[in-house]
C-alpha positions in Angstrom: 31.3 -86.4 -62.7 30.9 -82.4 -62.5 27.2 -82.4 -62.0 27.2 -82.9 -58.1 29.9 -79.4 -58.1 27.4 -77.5 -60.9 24.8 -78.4 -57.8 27.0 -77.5 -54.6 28.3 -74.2 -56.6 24.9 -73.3 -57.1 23.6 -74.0 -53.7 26.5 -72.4 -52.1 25.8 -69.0 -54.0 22.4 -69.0 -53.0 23.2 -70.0 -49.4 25.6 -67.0 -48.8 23.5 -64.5 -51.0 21.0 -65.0 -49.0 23.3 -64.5 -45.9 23.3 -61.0 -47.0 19.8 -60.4 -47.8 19.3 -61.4 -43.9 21.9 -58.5 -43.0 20.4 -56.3 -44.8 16.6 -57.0 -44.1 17.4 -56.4 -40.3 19.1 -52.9 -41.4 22.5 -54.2 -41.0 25.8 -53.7 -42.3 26.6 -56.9 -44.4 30.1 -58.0 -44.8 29.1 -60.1 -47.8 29.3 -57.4 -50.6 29.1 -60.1 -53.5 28.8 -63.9 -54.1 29.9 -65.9 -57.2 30.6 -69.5 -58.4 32.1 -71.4 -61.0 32.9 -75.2 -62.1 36.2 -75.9 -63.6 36.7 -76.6 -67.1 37.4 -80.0 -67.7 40.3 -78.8 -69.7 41.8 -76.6 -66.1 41.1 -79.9 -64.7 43.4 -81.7 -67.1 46.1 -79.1 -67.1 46.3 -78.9 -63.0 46.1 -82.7 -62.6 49.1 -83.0 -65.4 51.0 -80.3 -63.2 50.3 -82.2 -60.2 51.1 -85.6 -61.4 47.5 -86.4 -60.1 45.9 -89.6 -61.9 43.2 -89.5 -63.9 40.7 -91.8 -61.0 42.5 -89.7 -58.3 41.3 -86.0 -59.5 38.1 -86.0 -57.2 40.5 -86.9 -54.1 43.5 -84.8 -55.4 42.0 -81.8 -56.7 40.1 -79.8 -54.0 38.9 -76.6 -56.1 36.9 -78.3 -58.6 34.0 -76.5 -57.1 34.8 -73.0 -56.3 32.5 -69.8 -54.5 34.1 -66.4 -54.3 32.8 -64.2 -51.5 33.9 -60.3 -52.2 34.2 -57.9 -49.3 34.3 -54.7 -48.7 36.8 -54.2 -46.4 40.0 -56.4 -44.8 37.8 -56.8 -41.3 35.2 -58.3 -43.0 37.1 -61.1 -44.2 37.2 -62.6 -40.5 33.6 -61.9 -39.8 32.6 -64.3 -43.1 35.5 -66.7 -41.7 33.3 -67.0 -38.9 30.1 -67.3 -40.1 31.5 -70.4 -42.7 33.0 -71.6 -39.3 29.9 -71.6 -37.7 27.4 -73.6 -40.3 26.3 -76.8 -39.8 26.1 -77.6 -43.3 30.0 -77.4 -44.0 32.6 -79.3 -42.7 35.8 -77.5 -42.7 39.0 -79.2 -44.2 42.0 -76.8 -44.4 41.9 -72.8 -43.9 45.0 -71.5 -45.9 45.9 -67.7 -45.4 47.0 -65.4 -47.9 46.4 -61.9 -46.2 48.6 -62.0 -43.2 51.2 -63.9 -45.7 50.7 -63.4 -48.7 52.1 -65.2 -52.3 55.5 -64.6 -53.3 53.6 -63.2 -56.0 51.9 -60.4 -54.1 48.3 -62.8 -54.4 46.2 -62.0 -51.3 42.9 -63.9 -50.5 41.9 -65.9 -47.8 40.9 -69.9 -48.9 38.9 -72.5 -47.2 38.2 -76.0 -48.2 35.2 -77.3 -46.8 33.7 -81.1 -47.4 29.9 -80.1 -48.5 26.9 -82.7 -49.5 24.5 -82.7 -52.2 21.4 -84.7 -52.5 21.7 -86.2 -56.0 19.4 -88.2 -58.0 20.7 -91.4 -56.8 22.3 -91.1 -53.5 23.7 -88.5 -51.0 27.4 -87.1 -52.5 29.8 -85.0 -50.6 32.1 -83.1 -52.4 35.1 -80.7 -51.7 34.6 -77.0 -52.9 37.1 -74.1 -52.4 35.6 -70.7 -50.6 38.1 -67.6 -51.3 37.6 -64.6 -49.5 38.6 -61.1 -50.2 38.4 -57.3 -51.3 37.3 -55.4 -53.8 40.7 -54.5 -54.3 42.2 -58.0 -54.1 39.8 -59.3 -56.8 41.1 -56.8 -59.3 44.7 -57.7 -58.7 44.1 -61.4 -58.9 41.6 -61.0 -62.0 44.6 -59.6 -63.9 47.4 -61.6 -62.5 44.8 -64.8 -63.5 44.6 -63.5 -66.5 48.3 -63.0 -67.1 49.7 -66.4 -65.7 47.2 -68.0 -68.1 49.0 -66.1 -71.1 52.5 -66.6 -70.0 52.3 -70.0 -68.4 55.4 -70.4 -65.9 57.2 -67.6 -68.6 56.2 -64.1 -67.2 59.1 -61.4 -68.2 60.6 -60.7 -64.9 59.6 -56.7 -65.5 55.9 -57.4 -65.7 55.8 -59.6 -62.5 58.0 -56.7 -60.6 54.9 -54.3 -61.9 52.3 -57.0 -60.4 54.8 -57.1 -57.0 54.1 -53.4 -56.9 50.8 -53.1 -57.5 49.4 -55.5 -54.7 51.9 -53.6 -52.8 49.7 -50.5 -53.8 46.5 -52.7 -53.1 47.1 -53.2 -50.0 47.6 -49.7 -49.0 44.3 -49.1 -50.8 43.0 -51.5 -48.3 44.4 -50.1 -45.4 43.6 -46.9 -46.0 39.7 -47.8 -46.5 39.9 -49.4 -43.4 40.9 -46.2 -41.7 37.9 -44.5 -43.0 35.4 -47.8 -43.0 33.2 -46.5 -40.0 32.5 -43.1 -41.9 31.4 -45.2 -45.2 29.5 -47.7 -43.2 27.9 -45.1 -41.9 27.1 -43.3 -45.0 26.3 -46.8 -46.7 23.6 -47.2 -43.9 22.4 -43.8 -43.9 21.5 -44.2 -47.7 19.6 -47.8 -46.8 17.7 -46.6 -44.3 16.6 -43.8 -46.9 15.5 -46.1 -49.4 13.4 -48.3 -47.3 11.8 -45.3 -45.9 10.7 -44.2 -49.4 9.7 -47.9 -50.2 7.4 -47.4 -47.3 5.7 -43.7 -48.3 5.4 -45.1 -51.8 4.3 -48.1 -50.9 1.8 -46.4 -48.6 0.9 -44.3 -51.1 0.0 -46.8 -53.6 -2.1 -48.6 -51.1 -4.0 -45.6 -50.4 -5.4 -45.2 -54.1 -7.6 -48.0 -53.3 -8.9 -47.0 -50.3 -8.7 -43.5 -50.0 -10.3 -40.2 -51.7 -8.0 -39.9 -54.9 -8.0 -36.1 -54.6 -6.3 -36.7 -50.8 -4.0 -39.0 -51.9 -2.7 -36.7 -55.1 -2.3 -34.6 -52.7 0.0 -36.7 -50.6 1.8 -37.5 -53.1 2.8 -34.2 -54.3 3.7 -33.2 -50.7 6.0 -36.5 -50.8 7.6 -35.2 -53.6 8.1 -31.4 -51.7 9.7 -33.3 -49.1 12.0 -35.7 -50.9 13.3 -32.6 -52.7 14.5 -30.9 -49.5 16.7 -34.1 -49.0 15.8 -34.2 -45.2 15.9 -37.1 -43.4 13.6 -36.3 -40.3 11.0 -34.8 -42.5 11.1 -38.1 -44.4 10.3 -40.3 -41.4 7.6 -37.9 -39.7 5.7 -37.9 -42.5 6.1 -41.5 -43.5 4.4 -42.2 -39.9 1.9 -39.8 -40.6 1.2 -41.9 -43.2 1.3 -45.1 -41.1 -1.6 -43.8 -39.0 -3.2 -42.1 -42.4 -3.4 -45.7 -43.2 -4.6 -47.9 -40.6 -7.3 -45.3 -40.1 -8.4 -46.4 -43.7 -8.3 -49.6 -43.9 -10.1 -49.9 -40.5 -13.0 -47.5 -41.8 -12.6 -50.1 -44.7 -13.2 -53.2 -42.4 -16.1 -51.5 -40.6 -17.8 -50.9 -44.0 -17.2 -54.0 -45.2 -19.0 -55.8 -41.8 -21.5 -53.2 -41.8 -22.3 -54.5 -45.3 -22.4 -57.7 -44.5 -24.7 -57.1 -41.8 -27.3 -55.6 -43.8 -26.9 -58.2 -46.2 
């Protein structure tokens, strides 16, 4: 019975992974900061279909989290933004939205959860399943890990002094969260800054590697250590004029290296 989720969990990961990899190949922000999955146990299954009074042929119906992707953010506005985007696919079909951010548990648990109707092309036949999406922080996930982790231990028996600590502290995660959103235009910006650095010294030593094989060796040692005179200064325009000097550097080779290679032919 679990293979179909195994299948939609894993397609689902990949699916919204790559929903970041598209931000961030057009040098954008992405409000996806990480993706995971996960199958129930058959023994969670058991336990929450007992606690539900759910039969045994109804737990596919009954039971909509047998499937389950987790979608971290960064920050509380991004939650809406990857609301939207699951809103908009064609691939899922959206059964319930439940929100725990503007309300959240009486437990102080804060995420946002969406069960969506998804199909998976199985051995035999076309099988649509129900999978749970929760969205939320950084700082979210930390609280819920532990208070998982906790209600697992104590069952429905949690000492009334540990759950008023837990009440606190997503109290205190929620400031957290407000207060990064205060500041979340100064971090996207440094966040983006530091990308566009990195692919900018992809390029040069991409460039650079490139060159070796058509280029005097000498010249191009000689690039190199200039590179590494200008990535020690830590300067940003320096960084991009050189890497187009290096652009035109180059195309000028490789085009002398198309001309000799036709000229060669020619003779031949």
């Amino acid at each position: 019975m679990l293979g179909p989720y195994r299948q939609a969990v894993d397609e689902l990961v990949v699916k919204f992974k790559h929903i970041k990899q598209e931000y961030q190949n057009a040098g954008m922000y992405s409000p996806i900061e990480s993706v995971s999955g996960r199958v129930k146990r058959i023994s969670s299954i058991l336990d929450k279909a007992h606690r539900k009074s759910v039969p045994i042929e109804k737990i596919e119906e009954k039971i909509e989290d047998i499937a389950g992707v987790r979608i971290i953010c960064q920050f509380v506005e991004d939650i809406s933004t990857v609301v939207d985007i699951i809103r908009k696919r064609s691939d899922l079909i959206i059964k319930r939205e439940k929100d725990y951010i503007s309300k959240s548990k009486p437990s102080g648990y804060r995420s946002y959860h969406i069960i969506v109707y998804y199909t998976v092309q199985t051995f035999g036949e076309p099988k649509t399943i129900e999978a749970e999406i929760q969205i939320r922080t950084l700082a979210m996930n930390f609280w819920s890990t532990i208070e998982h982790s906790l209600q697992y231990k104590y069952k429905e028996n949690m000492p009334d002094g540990l759950r008023e600590r837990l009440l606190r502290a997503a109290d205190a995660v929620g400031a957290l969260d407000n207060e990064m959103a205060s500041v979340r235009d100064e971090i996207m910006d440094a966040q983006n800054f530091n990308r566009q650095k990195a692919n900018i010294i992809a390029d040069i030593l991409n460039n650079i590697e490139n060159l070796y094989h058509i280029a005097n060796e000498r010249e191009v040692t000689k690039m190199q250590k200039e590179f590494f005179e200008i990535y020690q200064k830590d300067d940003m325009a320096l960084l991009n004029r050189f890497n187009k000097q290096l652009d035109v550097l180059s195309e000028t080779y490789r085009a002398q290296s198309i001309q000799s290679s036709a000229g060669s032919f020619i003779d031949l």
